[in-house]
C-alpha positions as CSV (number, residue, x, y, z in Angstrom):
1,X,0.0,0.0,0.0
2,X,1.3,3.9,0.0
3,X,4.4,4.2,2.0
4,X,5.2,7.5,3.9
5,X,8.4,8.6,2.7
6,X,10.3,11.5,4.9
7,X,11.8,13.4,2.1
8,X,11.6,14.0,-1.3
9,X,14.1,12.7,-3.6
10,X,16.9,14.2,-5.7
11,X,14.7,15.4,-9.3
12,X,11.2,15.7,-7.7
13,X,11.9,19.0,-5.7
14,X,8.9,21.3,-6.4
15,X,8.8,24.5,-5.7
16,X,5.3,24.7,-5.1
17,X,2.8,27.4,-6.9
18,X,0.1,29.4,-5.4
19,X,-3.3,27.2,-4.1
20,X,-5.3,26.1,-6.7
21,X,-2.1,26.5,-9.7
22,X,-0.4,24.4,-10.7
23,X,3.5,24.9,-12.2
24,X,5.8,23.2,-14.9
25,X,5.9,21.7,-17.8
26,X,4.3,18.0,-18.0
27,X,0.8,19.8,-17.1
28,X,-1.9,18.7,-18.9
29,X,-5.8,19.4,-18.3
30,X,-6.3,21.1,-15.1
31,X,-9.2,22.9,-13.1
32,X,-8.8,23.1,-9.4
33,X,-11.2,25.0,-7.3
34,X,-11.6,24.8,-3.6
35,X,-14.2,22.1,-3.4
36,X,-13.0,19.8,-6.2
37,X,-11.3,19.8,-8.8
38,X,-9.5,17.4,-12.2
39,X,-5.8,17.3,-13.3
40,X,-3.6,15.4,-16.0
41,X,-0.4,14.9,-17.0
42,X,0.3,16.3,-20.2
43,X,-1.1,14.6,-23.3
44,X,-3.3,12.6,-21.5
45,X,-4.2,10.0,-21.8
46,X,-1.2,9.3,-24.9
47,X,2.1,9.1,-23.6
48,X,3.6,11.7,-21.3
49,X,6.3,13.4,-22.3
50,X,10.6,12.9,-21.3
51,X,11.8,15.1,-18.8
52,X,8.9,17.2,-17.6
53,X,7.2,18.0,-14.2
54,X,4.3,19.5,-12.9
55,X,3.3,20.0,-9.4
56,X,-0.1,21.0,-8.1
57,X,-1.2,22.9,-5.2
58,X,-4.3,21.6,-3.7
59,X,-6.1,23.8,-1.4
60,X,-9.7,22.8,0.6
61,X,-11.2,25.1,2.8
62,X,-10.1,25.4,6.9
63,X,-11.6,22.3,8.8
64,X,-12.3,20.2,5.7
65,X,-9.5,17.8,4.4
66,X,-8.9,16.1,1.0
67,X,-10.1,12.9,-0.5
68,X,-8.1,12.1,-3.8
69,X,-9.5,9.5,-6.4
70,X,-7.1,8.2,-8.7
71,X,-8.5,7.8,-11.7
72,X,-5.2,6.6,-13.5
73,X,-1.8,6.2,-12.4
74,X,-0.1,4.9,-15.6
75,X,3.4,5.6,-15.5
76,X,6.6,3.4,-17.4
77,X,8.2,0.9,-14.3
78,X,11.2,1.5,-12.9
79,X,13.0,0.5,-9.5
80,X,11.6,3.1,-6.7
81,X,9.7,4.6,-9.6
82,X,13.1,6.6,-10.2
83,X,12.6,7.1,-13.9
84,X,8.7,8.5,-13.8
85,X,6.8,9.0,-10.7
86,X,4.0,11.1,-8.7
87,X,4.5,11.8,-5.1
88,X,1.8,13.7,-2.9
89,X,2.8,15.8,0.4
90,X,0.9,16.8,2.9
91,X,2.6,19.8,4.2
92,X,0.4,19.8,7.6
93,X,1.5,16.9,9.0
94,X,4.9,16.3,6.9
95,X,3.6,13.1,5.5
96,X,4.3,11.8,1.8
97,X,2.3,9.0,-0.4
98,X,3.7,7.9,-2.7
99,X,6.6,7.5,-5.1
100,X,3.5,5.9,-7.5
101,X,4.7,4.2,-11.0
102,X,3.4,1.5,-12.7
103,X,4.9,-1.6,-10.5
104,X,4.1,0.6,-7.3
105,X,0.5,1.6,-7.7
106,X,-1.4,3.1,-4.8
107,X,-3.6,0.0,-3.1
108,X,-7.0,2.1,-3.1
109,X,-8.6,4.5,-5.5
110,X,-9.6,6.8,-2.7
111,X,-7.1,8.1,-0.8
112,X,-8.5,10.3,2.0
113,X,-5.7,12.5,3.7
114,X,-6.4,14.9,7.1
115,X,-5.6,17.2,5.5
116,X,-6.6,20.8,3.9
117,X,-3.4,20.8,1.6
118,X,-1.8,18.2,-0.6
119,X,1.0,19.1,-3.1
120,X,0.8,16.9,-6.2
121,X,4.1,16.1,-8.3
122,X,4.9,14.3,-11.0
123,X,8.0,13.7,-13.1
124,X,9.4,11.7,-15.7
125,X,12.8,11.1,-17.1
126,X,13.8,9.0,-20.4
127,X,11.0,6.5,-21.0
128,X,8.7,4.9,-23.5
129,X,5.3,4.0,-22.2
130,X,2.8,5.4,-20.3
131,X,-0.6,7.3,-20.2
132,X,0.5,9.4,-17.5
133,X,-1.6,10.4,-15.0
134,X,-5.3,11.2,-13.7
135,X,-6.7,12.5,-10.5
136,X,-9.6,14.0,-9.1
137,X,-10.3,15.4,-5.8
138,X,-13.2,16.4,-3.9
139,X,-13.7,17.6,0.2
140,X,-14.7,15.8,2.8
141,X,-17.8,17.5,2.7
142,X,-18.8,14.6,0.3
143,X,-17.7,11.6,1.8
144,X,-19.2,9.3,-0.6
145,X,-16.5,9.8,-3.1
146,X,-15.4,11.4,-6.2
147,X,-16.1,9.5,-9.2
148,X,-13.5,10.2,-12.4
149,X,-14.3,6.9,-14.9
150,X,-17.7,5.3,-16.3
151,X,-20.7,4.6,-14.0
152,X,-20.1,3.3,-10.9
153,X,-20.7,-0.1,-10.2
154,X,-24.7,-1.2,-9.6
155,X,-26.1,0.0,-6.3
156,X,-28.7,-2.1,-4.4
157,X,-31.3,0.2,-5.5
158,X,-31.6,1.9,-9.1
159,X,-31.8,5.5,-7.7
160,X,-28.3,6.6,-6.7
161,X,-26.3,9.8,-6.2
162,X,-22.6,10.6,-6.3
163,X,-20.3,13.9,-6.2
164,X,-18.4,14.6,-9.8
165,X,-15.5,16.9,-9.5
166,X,-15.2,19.9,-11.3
167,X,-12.9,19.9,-14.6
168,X,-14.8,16.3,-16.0
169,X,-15.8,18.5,-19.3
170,X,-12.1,17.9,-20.7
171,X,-11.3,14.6,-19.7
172,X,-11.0,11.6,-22.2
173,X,-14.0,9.3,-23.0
174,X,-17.2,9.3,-24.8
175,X,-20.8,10.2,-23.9
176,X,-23.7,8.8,-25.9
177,X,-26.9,10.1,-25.5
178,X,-28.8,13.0,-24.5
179,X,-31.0,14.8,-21.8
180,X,-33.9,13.9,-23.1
181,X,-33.3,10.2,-23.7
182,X,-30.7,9.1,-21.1
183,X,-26.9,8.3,-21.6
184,X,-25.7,5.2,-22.6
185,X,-24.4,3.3,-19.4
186,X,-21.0,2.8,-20.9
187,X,-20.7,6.9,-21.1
188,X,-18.4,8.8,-18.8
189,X,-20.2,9.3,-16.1
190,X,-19.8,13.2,-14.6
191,X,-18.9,14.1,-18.5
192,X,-22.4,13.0,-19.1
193,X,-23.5,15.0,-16.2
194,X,-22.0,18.1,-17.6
195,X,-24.0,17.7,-21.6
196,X,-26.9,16.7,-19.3
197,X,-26.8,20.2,-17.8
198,X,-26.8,18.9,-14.5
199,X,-23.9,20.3,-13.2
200,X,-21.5,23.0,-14.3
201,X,-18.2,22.3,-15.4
202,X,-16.7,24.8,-13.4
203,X,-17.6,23.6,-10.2
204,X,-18.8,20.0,-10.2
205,X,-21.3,19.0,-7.8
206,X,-23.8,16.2,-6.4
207,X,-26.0,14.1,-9.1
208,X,-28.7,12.1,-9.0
209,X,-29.4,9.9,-11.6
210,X,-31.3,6.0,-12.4
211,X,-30.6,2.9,-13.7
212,X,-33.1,3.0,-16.4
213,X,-34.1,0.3,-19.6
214,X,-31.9,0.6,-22.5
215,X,-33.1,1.9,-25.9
216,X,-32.3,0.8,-29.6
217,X,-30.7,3.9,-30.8
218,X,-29.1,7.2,-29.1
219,X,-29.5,10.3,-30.7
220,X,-25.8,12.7,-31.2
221,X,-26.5,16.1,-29.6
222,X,-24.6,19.5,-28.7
223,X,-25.5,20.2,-25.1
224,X,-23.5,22.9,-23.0
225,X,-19.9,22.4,-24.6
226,X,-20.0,19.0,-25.1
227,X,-21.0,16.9,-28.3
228,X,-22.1,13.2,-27.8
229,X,-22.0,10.5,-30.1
230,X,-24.7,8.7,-31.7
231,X,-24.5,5.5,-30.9
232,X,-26.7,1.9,-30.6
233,X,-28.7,-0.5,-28.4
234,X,-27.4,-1.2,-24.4
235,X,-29.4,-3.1,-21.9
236,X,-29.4,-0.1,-19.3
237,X,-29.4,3.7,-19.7
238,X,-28.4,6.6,-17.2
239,X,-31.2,9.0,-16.8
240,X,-30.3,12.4,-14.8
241,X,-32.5,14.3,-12.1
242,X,-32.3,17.9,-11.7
243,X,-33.1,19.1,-8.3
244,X,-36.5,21.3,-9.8
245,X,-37.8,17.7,-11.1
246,X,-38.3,15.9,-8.3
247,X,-39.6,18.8,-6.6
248,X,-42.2,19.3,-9.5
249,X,-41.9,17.7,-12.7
250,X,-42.4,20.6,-15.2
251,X,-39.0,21.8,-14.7
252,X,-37.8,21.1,-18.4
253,X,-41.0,22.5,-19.9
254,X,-40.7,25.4,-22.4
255,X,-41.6,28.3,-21.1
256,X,-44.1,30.4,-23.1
257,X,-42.5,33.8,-24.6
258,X,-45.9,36.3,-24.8
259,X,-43.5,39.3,-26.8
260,X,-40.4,39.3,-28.9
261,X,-38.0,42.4,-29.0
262,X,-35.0,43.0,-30.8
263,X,-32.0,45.8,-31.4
264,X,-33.2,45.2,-35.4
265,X,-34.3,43.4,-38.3
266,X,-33.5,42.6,-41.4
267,X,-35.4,43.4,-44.5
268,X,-34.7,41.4,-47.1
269,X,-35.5,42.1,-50.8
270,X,-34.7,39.3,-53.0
271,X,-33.8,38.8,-56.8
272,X,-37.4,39.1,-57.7
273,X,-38.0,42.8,-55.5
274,X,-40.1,40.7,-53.5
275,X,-39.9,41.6,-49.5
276,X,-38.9,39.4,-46.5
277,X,-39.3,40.8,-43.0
278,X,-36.9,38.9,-40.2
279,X,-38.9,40.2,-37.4
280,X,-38.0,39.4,-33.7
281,X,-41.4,37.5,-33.6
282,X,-39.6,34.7,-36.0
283,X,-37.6,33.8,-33.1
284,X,-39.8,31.4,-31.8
285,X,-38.5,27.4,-32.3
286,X,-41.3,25.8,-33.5
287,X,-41.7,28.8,-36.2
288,X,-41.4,27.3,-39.7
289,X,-39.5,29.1,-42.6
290,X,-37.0,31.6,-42.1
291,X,-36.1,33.0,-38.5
292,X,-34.6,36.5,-36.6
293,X,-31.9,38.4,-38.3
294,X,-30.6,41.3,-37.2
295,X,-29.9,44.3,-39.7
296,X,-26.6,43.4,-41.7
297,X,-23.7,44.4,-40.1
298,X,-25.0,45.4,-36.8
299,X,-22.6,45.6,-33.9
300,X,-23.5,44.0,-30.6
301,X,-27.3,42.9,-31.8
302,X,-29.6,41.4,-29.3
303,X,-33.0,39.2,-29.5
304,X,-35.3,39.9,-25.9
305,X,-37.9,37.2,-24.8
306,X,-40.4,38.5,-22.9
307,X,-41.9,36.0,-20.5
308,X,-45.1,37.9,-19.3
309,X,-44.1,37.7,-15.7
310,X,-40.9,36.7,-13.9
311,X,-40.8,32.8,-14.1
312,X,-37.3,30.3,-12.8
313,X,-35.3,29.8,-16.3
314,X,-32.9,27.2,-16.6
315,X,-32.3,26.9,-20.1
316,X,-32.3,28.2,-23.7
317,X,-32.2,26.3,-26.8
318,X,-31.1,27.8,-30.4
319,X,-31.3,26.8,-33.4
320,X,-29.7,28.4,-37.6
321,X,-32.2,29.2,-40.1
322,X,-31.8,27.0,-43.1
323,X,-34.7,29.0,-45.1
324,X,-32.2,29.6,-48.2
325,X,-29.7,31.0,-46.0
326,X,-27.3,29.0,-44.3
327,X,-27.4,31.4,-41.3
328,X,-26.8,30.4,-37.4
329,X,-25.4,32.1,-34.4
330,X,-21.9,30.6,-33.0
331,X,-22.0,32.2,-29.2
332,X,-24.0,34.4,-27.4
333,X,-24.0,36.0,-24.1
334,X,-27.3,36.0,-21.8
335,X,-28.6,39.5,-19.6
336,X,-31.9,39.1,-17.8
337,X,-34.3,41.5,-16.2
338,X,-37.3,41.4,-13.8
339,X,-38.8,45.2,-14.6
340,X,-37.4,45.5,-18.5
341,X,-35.3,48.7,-17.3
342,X,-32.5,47.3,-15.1
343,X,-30.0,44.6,-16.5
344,X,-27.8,41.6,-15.2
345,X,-25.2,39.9,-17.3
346,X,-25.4,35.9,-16.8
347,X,-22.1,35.1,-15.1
348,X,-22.6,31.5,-14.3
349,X,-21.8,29.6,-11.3
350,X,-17.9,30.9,-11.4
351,X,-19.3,34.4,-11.1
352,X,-16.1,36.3,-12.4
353,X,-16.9,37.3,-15.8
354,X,-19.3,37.2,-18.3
355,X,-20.3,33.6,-19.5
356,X,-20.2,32.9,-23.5
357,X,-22.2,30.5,-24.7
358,X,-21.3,28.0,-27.2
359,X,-23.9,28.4,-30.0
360,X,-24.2,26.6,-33.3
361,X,-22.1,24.9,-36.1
362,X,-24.7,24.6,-38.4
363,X,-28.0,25.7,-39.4
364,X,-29.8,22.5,-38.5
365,X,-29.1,21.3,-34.9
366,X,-30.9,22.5,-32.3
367,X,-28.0,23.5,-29.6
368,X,-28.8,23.8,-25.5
369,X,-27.7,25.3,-22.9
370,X,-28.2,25.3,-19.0
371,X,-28.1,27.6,-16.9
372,X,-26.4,27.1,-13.9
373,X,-27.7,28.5,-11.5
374,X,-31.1,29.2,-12.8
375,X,-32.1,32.8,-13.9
376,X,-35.4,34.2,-12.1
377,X,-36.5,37.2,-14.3
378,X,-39.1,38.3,-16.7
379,X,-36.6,39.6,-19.9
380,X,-34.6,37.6,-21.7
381,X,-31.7,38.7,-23.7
């Protein structure tokens, strides 16, 4: 099992970066936040790169401690691991787990320290295999466990709930399915979570989801960053509960829009002299023919929904117009209002800047997006 080793040895010294950074060169996909977070070695999961390190500062909040998941240690063999290695350090208590390599694995997936701190380091030297490495963390504010890889093995009941990490948008694996008809049960697990709109990918968090029946065929869909894959038949299916849904089961109902508004529209003549309006009003999804277009060339053009009274929001789905026109929008950003007068830009659940929406690629697809937390307003922008 882990071994506590009292020093570091010569090659792995790491001068450790700020809390939630992480230094070096062999870094791959990273996202650390306070409460959980996902990190790789570079090129993840092909093989790592010679002579590179990184080393990650992990930093949970006062009183809490960490609980790491290893979700892959893969790294070439070599006596004491002295050719590639990770090594964890709990500064607190001046404890070490680790050197990790391929022939010296750690004996659980779930390592849970006491505590707040753990700096992560890997290395490698000349080698020639190797994925690398994958880990995710979470606080021991959710003791039952992080989970990184596909589902989790059956529970005794169908209806089961487990913690993803923050950071699982970018990991490797495939998703198949979609909100509407459930994943397939070989998909990645929280990366399904994240298209599902369950969670956001910036901070993780707890879902709840069934063992359901599987279907014949999954449908391919662009959901919240994240494209699945069409795919076939499997016996069982992962179906994801938001919160709202078992409270009251209308949450993923489309809301009715009573008034369209826009910045502008574009009035088309065509060949023949004959006159197209692109009126806000065309902005409705189930409107057949051509859609909204904003005057050509407009700078900064916006599209308002008017709901008729302030109602709890937790989504938008867009969609090109394929009327002759190969026309679609590729990102957006959302504002909201409860009075029409005042405005809020949608920041999303990391709260620092403006959120941009991934939009369309083509003019056919219908494209969603959750919002994360919900918006509570009347005006849509």
């Amino acid at each position: 099992g882990p071994h506590q080793e009292g020093r570091q040895r010569q090659g792995t010294a790491c001068l450790s970066p700020l809390p939630g950074v992480s230094a070096g060169n062999g870094c791959g996909h990273t996202l650390l936040t306070p409460h959980s977070g996902t990190l790789s070695s570079k090129n993840y999961p092909g093989t790592y790169p010679n002579h590179t390190m990184c080393c990650w500062r992990l930093q949970a909040p006062p009183g809490t401690s960490l609980l790491l998941a290893f979700g892959d240690v893969d790294l070439e063999p070599s006596e004491h691991c002295a050719h590639s290695s990770l090594l964890l350090a709990d500064p607190q208590t001046g404890t070490a787990y680790g050197p990790y390599c391929r022939n010296s694995i750690p004996a659980a997936p779930l390592l849970v320290t006491n505590s707040s701190t753990v700096t992560v380091l890997f290395n490698s030297t000349s080698h020639r295999s190797g994925r690398g490495l994958l880990l995710s963390y979470a606080t021991s504010q959710h003791p039952e466990g992080v989970w990184m890889g596909g589902c989790p093995d059956p529970p005794l009941t169908m209806c089961f709930s487990v913690y993803c990490p923050a950071g699982c948008k970018d990991i490797h694996g495939d998703i198949w399915g979609n909100p509407s008809q459930g994943y397939r049960d070989t998909s990645v697990l929280c990366k399904a979570a994240v298209h599902a709109g369950v969670i956001a990918d910036e901070l993780g968090g707890q879902v709840t989801l069934s063992r359901e029946k599987g279907i014949t065929l999954y449908e391919a869909a662009f959901a919240n960053g994240l494209h699945s894959k069409r795919g076939s038949l499997s016996e069982k299916r992962l179906v994801f509960h938001k919160v709202c849904c078992l409270l009251s089961p209308a949450c993923d109902d489309a809301l009715e829009v009573v008034a369209f508004n826009a910045s502008s529209w574009w009035h088309e003549v065509d060949a023949l002299g004959q006159d197209r309006a692109w009126v806000a009003e065309r902005a409705a999804l189930s409107t057949t023919g051509h859609s909204w277009a904003a005057e050509p060339s407009t700078e900064a053009a916006w599209l308002e929904l008017d709901l008729g009274t302030r109602r709890n929001v937790t989504g938008i789905i867009t969609k090109g117009s394929s009327e002759q026109h190969d026309y679609y929008v590729t990102s957006y950003h959302i504002s909201s209002s409860r009075d029409g007068k005042n405005w809020r830009p949608y920041r999303g659940s990391s709260g620092q800047e403006d959120k941009v929406f991934e939009g369309n690629a083509d003019s056919q697809g219908e494209v969603s997006n959750a919002f994360i937390p919900p918006i509570v307003a009347r005006y849509v922008r």
